[in-house]
TORVO-999001 format. One record per residue: residue in three letters; x, y, z of N, C-alpha, C in turn. Coordinates in steps of 0.2 Angstrom, whole numbers, plus 5000, padded with zeros to 4 digits. Example, Ala and Ser with C-alpha at 12.3 -4.5 7.8 and 13.67 -1.06 7.14 Angstrom:
residues 2
ala506649725039506249785039506649845039 ser506449895035506849955036506450005039 
***
This chain:
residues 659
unk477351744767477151684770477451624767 unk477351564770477851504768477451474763 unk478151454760477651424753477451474747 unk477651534748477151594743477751574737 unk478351574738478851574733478851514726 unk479251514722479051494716479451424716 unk479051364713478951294718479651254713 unk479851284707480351274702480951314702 unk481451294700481951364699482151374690 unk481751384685482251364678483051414679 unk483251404674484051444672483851474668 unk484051544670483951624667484251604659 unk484751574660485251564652484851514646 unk484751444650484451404646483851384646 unk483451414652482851404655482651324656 unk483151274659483251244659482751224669 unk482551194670482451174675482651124681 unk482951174685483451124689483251124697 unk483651044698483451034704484151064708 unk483651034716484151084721484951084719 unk485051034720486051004718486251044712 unk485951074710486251064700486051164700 unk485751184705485851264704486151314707 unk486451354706486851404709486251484710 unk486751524714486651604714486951634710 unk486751704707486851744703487551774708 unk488151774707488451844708488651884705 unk488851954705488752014703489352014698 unk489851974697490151944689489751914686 unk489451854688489051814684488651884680 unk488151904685487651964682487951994676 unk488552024678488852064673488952044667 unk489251964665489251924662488651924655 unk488051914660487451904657487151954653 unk487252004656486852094655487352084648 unk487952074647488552114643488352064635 unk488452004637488551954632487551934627 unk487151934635486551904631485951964634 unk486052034637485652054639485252034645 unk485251994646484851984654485052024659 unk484452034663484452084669484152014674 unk484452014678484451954684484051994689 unk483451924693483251944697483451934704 unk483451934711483751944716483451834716 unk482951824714482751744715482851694710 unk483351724704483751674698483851644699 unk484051584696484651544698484951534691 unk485751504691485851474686485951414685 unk486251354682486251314680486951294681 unk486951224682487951204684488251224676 unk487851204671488151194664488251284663 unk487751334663488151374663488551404664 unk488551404672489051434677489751414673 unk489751344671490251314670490551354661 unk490051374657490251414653490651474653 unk490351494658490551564659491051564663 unk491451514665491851524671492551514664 unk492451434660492951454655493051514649 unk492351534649492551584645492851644647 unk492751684652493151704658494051704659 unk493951624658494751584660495251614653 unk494751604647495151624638495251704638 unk494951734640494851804640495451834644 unk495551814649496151844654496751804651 unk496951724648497551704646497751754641 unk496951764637497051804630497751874633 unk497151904635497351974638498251974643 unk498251914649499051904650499651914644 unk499251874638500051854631500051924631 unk499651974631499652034628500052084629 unk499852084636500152114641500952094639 unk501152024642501752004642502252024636 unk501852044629502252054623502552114624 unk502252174629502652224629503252224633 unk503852244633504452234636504252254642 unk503952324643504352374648503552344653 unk503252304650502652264655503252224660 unk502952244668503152194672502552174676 unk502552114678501852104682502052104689 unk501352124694501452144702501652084704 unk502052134708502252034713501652024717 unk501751974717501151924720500951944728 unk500551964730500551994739500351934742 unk500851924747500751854752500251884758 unk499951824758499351824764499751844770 unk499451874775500051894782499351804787 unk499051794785498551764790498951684787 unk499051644790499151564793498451544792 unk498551504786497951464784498151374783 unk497551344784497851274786497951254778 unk498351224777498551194771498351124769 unk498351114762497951054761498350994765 unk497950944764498050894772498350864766 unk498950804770499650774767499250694773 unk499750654768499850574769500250544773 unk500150544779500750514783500650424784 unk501250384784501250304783501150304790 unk500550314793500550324801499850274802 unk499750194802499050164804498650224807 unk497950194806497350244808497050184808 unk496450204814495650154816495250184809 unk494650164809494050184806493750234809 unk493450274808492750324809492250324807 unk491850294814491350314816490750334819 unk490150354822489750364826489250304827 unk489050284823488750254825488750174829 unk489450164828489650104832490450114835 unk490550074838491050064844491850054838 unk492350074839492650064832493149994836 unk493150014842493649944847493049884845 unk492449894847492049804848491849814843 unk491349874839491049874834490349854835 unk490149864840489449874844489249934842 unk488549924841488249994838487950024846 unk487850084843487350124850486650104851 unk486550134856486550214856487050254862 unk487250194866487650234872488450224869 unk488450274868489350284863489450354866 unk490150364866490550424867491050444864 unk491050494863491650524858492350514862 unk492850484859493450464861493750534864 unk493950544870494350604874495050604869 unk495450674868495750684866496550654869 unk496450644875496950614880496850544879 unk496450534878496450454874496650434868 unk496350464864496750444857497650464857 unk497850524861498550524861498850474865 unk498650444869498850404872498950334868 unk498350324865498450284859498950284854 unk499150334852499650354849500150334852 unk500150364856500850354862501050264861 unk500750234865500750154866500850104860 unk500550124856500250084850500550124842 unk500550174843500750234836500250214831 unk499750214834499050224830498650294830 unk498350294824498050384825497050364824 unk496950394829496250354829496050424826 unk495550444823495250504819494850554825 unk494650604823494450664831493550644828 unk493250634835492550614833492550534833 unk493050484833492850434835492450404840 unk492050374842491350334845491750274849 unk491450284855491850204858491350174866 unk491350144866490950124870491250144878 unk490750154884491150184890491250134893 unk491450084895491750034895492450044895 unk492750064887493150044886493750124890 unk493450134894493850194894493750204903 unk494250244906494450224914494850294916 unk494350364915494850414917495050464912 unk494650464907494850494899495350444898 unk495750374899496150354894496050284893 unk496250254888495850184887496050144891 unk495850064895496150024897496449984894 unk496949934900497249884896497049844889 unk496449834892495949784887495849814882 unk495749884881495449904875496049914870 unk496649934874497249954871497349894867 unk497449864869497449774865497049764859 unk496649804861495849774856496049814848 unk496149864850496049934845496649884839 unk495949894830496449864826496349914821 unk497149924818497049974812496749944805 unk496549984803496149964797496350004791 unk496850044792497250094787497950124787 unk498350104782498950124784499250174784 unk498850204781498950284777498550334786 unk498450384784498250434790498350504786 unk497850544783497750584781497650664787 unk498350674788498250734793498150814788 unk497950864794497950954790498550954793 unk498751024793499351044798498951064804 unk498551084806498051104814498251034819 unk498250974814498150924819498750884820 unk499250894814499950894815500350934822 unk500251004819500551064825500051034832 unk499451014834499250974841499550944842 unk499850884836500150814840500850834842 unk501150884837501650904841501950934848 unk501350974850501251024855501150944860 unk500650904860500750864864501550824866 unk501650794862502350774859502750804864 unk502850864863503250924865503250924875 unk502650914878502250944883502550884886 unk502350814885502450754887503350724889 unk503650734883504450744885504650814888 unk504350854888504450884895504350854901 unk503750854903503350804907503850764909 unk504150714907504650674907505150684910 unk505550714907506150754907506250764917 unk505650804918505750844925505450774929 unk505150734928505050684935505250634935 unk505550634943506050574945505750514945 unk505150524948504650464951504050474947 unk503650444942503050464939502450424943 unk501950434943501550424947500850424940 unk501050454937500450474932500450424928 unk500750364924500550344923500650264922 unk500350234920500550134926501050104920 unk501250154918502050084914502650124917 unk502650164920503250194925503750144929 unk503250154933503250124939502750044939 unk503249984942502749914944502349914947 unk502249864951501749844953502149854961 unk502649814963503449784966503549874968 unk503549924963503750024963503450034970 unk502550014967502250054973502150024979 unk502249974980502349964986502849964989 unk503449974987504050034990504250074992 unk503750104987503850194987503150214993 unk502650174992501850204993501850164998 unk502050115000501550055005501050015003 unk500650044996500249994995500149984987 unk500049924984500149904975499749964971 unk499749944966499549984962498750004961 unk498449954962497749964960497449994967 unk497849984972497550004977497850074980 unk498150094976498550184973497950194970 unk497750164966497450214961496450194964 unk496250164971495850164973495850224978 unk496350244979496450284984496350364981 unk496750354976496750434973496050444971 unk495350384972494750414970494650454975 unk494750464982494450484985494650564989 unk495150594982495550654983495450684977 unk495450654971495350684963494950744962 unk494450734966493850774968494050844971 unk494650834976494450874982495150924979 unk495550894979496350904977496350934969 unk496650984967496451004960497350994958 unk497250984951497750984948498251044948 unk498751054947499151114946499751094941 unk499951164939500751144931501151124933 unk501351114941501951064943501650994945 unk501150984946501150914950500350904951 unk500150834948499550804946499250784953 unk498650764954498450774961498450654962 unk498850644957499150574956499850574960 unk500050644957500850664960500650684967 unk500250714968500250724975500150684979 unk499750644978499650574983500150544986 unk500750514980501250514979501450534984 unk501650594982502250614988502150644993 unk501350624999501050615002501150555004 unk501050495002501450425005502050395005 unk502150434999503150454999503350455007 unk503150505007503550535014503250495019 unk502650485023502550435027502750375026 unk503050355020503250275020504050285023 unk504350335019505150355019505150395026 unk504850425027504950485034505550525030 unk505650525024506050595022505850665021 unk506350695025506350765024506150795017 unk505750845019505350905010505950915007 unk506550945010507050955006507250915001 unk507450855003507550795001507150764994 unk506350784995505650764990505650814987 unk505950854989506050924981506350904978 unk506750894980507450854973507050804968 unk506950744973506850704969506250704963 unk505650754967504950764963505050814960 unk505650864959505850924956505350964954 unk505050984964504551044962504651084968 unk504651154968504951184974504351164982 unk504851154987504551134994504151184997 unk503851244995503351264996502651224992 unk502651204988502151164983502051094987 unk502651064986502651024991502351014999 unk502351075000501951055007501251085006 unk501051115000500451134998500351054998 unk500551014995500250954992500250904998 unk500750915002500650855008499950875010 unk500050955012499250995018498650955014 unk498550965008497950965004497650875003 unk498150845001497950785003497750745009 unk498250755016497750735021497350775022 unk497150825021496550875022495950825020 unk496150815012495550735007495550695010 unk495950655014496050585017495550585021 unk495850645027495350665033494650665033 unk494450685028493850725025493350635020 unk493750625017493550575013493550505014 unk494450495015494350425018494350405024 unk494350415029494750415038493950375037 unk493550435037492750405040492550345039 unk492850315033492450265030492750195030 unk493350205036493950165035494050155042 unk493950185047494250175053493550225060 unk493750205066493150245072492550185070 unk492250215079491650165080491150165075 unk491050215071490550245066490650225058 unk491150195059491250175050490950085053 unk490950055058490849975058490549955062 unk490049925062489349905068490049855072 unk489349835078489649805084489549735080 unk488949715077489149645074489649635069 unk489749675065490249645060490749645063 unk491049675071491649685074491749585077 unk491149575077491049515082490849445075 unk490649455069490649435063491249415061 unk491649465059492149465054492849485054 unk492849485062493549535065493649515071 unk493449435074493649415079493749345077 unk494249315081494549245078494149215083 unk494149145081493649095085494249075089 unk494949085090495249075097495249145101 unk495149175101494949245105494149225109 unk493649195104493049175106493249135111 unk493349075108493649015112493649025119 unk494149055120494549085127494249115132 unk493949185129493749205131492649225132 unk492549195127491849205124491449165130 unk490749195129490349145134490049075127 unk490449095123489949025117489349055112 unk489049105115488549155111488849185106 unk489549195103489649235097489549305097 unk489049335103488849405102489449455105 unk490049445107490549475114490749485105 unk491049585106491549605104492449595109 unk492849565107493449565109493849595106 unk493949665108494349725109494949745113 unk495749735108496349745113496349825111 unk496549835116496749905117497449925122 unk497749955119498249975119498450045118 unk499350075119499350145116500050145116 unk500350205110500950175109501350265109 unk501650265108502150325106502250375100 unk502250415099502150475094502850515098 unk503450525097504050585098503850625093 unk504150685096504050755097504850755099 unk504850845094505450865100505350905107 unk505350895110505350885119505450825119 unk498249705069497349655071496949705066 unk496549725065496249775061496049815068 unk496049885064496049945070495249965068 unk494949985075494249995075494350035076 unk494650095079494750155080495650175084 unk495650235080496050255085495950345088 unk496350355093496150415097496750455100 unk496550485101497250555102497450595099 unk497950625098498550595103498550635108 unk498650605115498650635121499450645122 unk499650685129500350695129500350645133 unk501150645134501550585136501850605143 unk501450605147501550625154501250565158 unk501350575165500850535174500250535171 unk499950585169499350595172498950575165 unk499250545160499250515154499250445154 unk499450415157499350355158498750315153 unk498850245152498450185146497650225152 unk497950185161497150175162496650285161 unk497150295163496750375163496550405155 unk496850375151496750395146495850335142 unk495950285144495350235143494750275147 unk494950305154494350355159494150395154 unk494550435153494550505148493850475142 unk493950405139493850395133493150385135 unk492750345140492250325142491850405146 unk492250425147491850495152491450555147 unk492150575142491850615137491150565131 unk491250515131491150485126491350505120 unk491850485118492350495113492050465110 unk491950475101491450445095491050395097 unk490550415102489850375105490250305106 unk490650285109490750225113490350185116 unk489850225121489550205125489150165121 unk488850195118488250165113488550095109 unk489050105107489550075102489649995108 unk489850005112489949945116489349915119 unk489449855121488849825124488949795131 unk488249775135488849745140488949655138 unk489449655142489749595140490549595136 unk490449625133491049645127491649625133 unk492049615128492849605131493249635130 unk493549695134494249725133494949685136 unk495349675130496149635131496649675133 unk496849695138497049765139497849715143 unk498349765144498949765148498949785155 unk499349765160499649795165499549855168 unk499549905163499549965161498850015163 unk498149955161497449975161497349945170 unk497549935172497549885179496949965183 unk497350035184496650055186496050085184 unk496150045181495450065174494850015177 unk495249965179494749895178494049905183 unk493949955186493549965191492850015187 unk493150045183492650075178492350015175 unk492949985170492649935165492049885168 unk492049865174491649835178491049875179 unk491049925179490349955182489949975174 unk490549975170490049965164489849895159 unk489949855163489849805163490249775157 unk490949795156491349765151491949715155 unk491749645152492449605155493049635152 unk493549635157494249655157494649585156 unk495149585154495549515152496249565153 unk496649555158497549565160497949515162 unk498449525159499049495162499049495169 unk499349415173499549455179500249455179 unk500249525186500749535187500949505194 unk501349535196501849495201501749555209 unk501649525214501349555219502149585224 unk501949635228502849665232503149585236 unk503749555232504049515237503949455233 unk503549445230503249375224503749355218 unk504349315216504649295213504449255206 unk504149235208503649185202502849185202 unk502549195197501749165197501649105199 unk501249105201500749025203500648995195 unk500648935197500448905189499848925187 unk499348955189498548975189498749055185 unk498949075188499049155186499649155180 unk500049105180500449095171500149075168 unk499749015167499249005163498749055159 unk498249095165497949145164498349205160 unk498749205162499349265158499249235151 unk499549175150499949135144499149165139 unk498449135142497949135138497949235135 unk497949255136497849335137498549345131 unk499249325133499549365128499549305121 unk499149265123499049225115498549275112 unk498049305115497849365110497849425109 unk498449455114498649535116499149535110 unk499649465108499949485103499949535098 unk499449535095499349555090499249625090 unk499249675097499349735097499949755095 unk500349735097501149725094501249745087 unk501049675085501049675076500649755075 unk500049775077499749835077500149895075 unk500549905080501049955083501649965078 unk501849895077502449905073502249925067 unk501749895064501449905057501349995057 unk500750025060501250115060501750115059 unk502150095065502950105063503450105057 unk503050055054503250025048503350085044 unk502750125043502850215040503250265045 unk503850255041504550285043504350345049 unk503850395043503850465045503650465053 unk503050395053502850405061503350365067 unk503850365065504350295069505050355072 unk504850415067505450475068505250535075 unk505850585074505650615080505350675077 unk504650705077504250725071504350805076 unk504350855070504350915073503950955076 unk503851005082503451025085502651055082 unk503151055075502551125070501751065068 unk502250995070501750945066501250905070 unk501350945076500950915082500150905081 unk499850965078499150985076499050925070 unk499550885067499250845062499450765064 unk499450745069500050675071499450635070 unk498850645074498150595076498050605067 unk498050655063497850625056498250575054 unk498950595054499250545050499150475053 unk499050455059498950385062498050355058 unk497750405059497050395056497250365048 unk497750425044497650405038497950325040 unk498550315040498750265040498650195043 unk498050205049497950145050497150135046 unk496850175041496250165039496550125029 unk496950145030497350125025497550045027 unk497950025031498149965034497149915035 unk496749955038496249915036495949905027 unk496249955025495749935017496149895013 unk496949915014497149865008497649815011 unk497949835017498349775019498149745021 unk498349665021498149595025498049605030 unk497649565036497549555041498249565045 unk498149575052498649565053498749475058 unk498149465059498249395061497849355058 unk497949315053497449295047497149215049 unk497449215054497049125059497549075055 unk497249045056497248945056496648905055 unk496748845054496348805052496048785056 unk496748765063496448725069496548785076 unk496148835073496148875079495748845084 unk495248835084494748825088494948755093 unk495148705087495648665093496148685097 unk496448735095497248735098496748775104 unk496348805103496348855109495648825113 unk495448785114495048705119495648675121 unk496248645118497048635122497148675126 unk497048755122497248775130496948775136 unk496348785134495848815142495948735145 unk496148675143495948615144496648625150 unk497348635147497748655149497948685157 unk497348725155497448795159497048755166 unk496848735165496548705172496948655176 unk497548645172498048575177498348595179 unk498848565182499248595189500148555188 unk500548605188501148575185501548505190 unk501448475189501748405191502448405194 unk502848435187503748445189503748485195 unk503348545195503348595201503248565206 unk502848535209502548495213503248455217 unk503748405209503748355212504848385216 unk504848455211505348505213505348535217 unk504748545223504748575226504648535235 unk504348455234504348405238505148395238 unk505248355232506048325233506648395234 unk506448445234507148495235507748485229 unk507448465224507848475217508348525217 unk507948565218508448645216509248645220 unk509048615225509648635232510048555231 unk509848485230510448465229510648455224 unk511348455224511748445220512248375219 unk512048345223512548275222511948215219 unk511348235216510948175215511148195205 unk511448245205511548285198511948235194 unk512048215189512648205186512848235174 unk513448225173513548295169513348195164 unk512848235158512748165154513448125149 unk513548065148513848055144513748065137 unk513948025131514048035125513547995122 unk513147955126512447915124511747915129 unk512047975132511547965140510948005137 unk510848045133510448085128510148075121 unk510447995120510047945117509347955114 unk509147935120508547925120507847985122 unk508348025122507748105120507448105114 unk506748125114506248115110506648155103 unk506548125098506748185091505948215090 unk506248285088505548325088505848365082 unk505048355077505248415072504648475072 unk504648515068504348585071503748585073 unk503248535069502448535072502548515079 unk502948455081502948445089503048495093 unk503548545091503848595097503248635095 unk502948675091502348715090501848685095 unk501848625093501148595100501348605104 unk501948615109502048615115502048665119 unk502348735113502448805114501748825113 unk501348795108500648855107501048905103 unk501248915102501348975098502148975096 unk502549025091503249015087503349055091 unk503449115097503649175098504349145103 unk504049085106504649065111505249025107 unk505048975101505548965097505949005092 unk505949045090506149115086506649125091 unk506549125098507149165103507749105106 unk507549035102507948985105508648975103 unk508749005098509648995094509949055100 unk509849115101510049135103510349125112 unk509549085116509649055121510449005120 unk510148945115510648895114511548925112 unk511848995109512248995109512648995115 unk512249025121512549035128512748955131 unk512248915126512448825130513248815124 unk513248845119513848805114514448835119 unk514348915119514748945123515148945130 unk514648875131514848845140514448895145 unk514048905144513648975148513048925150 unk512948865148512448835149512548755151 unk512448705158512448685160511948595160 unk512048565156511448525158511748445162 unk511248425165511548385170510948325169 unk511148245173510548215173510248185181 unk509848175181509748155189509948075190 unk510448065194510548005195510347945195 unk509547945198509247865199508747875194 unk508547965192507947935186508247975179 unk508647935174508947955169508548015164 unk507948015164507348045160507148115164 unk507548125167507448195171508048235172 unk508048305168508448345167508648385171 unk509148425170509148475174509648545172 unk509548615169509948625165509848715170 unk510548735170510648785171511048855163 unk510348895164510448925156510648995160 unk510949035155511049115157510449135154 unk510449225156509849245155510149285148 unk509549305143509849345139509849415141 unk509549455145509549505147510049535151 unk510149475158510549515164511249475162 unk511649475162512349435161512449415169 unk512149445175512449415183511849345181 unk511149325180510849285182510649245179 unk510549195182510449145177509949115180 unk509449055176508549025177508948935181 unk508448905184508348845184508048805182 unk508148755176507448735175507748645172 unk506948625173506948555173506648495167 unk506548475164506148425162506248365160 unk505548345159505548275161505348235153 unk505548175153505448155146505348085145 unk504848055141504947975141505347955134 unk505447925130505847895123505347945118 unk504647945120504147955114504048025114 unk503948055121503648135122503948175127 unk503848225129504048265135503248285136 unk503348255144503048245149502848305154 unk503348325156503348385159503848435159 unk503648515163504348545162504248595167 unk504748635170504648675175505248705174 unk505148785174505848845175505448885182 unk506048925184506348945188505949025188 unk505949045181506049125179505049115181 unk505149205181504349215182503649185179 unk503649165174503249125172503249055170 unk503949015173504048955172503648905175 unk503048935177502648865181502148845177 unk501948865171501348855169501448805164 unk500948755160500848725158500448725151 unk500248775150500048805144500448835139 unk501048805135501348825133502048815140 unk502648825136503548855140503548925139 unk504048945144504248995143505048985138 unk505249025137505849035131506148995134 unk506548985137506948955142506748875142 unk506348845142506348775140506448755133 unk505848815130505748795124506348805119 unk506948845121507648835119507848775117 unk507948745125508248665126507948615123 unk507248605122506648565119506848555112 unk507048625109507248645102507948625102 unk508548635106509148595104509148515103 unk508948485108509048435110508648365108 unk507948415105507448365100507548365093 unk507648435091507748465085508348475083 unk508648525083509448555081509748515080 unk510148485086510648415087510648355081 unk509948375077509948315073509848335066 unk509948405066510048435059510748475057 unk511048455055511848495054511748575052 unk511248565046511348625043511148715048 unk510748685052510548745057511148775060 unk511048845059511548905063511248915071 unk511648925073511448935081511549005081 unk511149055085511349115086511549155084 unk511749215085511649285082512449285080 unk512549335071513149335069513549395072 unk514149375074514449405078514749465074 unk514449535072514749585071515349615071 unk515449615077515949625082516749595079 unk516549565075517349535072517549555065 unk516949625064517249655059517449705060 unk517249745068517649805071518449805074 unk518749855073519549875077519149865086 unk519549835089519449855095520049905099 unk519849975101520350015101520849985108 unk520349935113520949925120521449845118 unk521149835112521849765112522149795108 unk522749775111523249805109523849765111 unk524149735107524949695104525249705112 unk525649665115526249675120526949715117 unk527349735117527949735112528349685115 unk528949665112529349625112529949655116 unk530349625119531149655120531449625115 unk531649625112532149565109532849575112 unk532949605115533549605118533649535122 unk532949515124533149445130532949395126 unk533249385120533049325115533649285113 unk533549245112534049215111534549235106 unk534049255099534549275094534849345094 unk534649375100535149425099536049415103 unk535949355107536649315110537049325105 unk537849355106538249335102538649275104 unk538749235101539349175105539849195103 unk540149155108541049195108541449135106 
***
């Protein structure tokens, strides 16, 4: 029973009574001892005393040296050799001049905050520490979770950590780890071209290069695969990722990503499959489709107040929606969703493919849209618009141009002009995919089954970490009240070009002199932006303007009224045709303007074609430093059809002899 045993322990030898720390056990030498020298027979419950033990252990110690001289006086004595352990035992622990933290549990050794939420520092952490810093933090170190982001410390903590010892008392167990790590790491090394594992590798500037997108929003990405994606001895599921947007960003061949990630191309495509498999699975959902984002935040936070402007009824509640579709080869704004891929055939067509979308109800649409909403659609959607009507969604298109119809009405380029001030931004869309190589190439038949993931990965990505793709203005809301205000007036110069027969004489024309252009307004970039509404038609004016330096451009003045122009410009597309166009100007502004070309009637904004002339003649002319036009290549190539005349020289003079 507990407690029945004897509540003291004395010492068999001195009978000495000793507390816990100060007694020992009898073993079967000791016993021997006792029995031999004082007669005692020991109980199984004895104890002895430190002072004895310690008796007996020198007297012991004199008895054997005794007996050794003994032994050794006889010649033909040799003593056994000594038998070596066959078993690896750690050896006493050695002093290396290696900094060391302190040791301890009950507080943080980085802040020195006590617990009780503390963690035992990860073994991957403290070598890391080592690695960076050549500090040895002890096994069993305590640290707050805070300071730590994935088993390895952060920047902040790395900073933090102060050594407190310059010394570091290692065993050999924990020498031989450090160097197996050691070992593992410079290998590690050794074999990768592009490291990915970890952030002093590769910049900030790297992954955006390499990846598409910075570092911290790499390493927000890989949360959502780390889970799914498992590590293997070739390649970290860091490394995977990697060379997963490796190649979408590059569009390079596996062959090619073998070499550089030096791991053989079947792994490689284990690792492409398995990550978008994670993306598909983890991030697409949560990132792109009707289902990741309500109809209000689409009308909240993702429609610009010149899109409302333009087209809203003033209520704020209209989602405005461009839709469009673009190309994926095969061998044969922010994105709400995207859908596909269909084939690229007739019967495939923008509007059949919108039918398709609304009939099945492709990711509940139906429900997703409301009525009223606006679809900004192309040329393309034209038979579609009869659905969108019956679902009560306004359609906004371009117009086009009817059988026999040369030019728009000033009404129908205005409404044009308003529609591609906010269609633009499909374009920027379009190209931004493109922008990842892999999808801009002529992709193999085998990868058919995976083309709609890669656009999902890629444009759900484009929405999480990169910028808008149209980030507004200040004076959006003004600039787009100009327009509608605009879009209601009626072109003046057209009017007064087509009463007076402008176009057809010729003798009212005359070529300007050397002063006669004087008095054209100077205009610097804010003014031609006001006039255009938008930069896309000045961007194309150097190259217009080369054709005037060239002689390919014509400008004339009207003989009775000197403030009215008249300039014949080449096209840049057709080399047979050339535009007509006119305008009008007082000392201070331009007044009015009219071209010749399909949409030169409207007044909401120029077409490229004026806004050329606008730019040389208010602008350019008065800046030296501006290049005009595109640099001529072509003068760096052989042309193989010129070629030298030869010479006679027989009909030269210096071959005459005179006599």
């Amino acid at each position: 029973m507990p407690g029945s045993g004897p509540k003291y322990y004395p010492c068999v030898l001195c009978n000495k009574r000793t507390k816990p720390h100060e007694r020992r056990s009898i073993n079967k030498s000791v016993a021997k001892y006792l029995k031999k020298n004082f007669l005692i027979t020991y109980k199984q419950e004895d104890k002895i005393c430190n002072t004895c033990r310690h008796k007996y252990y020198v007297q012991e110690t004199r008895q054997s040296s005794v007996v050794q001289h003994i032994l050794s006086d006889d010649e033909e004595y040799a003593p056994p050799a000594k038998r070596r352990s066959t078993v690896l035992s750690s050896p006493p622990s050695v002093s290396l001049s290696i900094p060391s933290t302190s040791k301890s549990h009950s507080y943080c050794f980085i802040c020195k905050k006590p617990g009780p939420k503390l963690i035992v520092v990860p073994s991957q952490a403290r070598f890391s520490a080592f690695l960076k810093k050549e500090v040895i933090i002890p096994a069993g170190c305590r640290c707050c979770p805070g300071h730590l982001t994935e088993d390895n410390f952060t920047e902040d903590a790395i900073s933090k950590i102060n050594c407190t010892n310059d010394n570091v008392i290692l065993n050999r167990s924990s020498i031989m780890d450090l160097l197996k790590k050691l070992r593992y790491t410079a290998l590690q090394n050794e074999q990768s071209r592009i490291d990915f594992d970890t952030d002093k590798v590769l910049s900030d500037s790297d992954f955006i290069n390499l990846t598409g997108i910075n570092k911290d929003n790499f390493n927000d990405l890989h949360s959502y695969i780390k889970n799914t994606v498992r590590n293997t001895p070739t390649r970290s599921t860091r490394t995977s990722l990697g060379i997963f947007l490796f190649k979408l960003k590059s569009g390079i061949s596996n062959k090619v990503l073998s070499t550089i990630f030096n791991i053989s191309r079947s792994s490689l495509r284990r690792a492409i499959s398995c990550v978008r498999q994670a993306l598909v699975k983890n991030f697409v959902p949560e990132n792109l489709g009707f289902k990741h984002i309500s109809h209000d935040d689409v009308v909240n936070l993702h429609t610009r107040p010149l899109a409302q402007t333009l087209f809203g009824d003033g209520t704020n509640t209209q989602a405005i929606l461009v839709l469009d579709g673009t190309y994926m080869y095969i061998q044969k704004r922010y994105f709400v969703t995207v859908l596909g891929p269909y084939l690229a055939d007739c019967k495939n067509n923008d509007a059949a493919i919108l039918k398709h979308m609304f009939n099945t109800n492709v990711e509940d649409i139906k429900e997703w849209v409301q009525d009223d909403d606006i679809f900004v659609v192309d040329r393309g959607f034209r038979d579609s618009l009869e659905l969108l009507d019956d679902l009560g969604i306004k359609a906004q298109m371009p117009s086009f141009l009817t059988k026999g119809q040369k030019q728009m009405t000033t009404d129908e380029a205005n409404a044009s002009r308003l529609v591609t001030k906010v269609r633009w931004v499909v374009e920027s869309a379009n190209a931004r995919i493109k922008r990842w190589k892999y999808l801009s190439h002529v992709l193999p038949n085998k990868q058919v089954p995976y083309i709609g993931d890669y656009v999902c990965i890629v444009c759900g990505i484009s929405n999480k970490y990169l910028p808008p793709l149209s980030p507004g203005c200040a004076n959006e809301e003004a600039l787009a009240a100009k327009m509608l205000y605009l879009s209601k007036r009626v072109n003046t110069l057209k009017q007064r070009v087509e009463e007076e027969n402008l176009e057809r004489r010729k003798t009212i024309w005359k070529e300007p002199d050397n002063h006669t252009l004087d008095d054209f307004p100077v205009l610097d970039e804010e003014d031609l932006r006001n006039i255009t509404c938008g930069v896309y038609q000045l961007k194309l004016s150097t190259s217009y303007i080369q054709e005037h330096l060239e002689g390919n451009c014509q400008i004339l003045i009207h003989k009775e009224d000197e403030h009215l122009i008249r300039v014949k410009l080449q096209s840049r597309h057709v080399s047979s045709k050339t535009y007509i166009l006119w305008i009008e100007y007082t000392s201070a502004e331009i007044t009015a303007w009219y071209c010749k070309c399909r949409a030169g009637a409207r007044v909401v904004g120029v077409c490229a074609h004026i806004a050329s002339i606008l730019w040389y003649l208010g602008y350019a002319r008065h800046n030296q430093d501006i290049s005009y036009g595109v640099q001529n290549w072509g003068a760096y190539l052989e042309d193989a059809a010129s070629i030298p005349q030869a010479v006679d020289e027989s009909d030269s003079e210096e071959s005459v002899v005179e006599e």
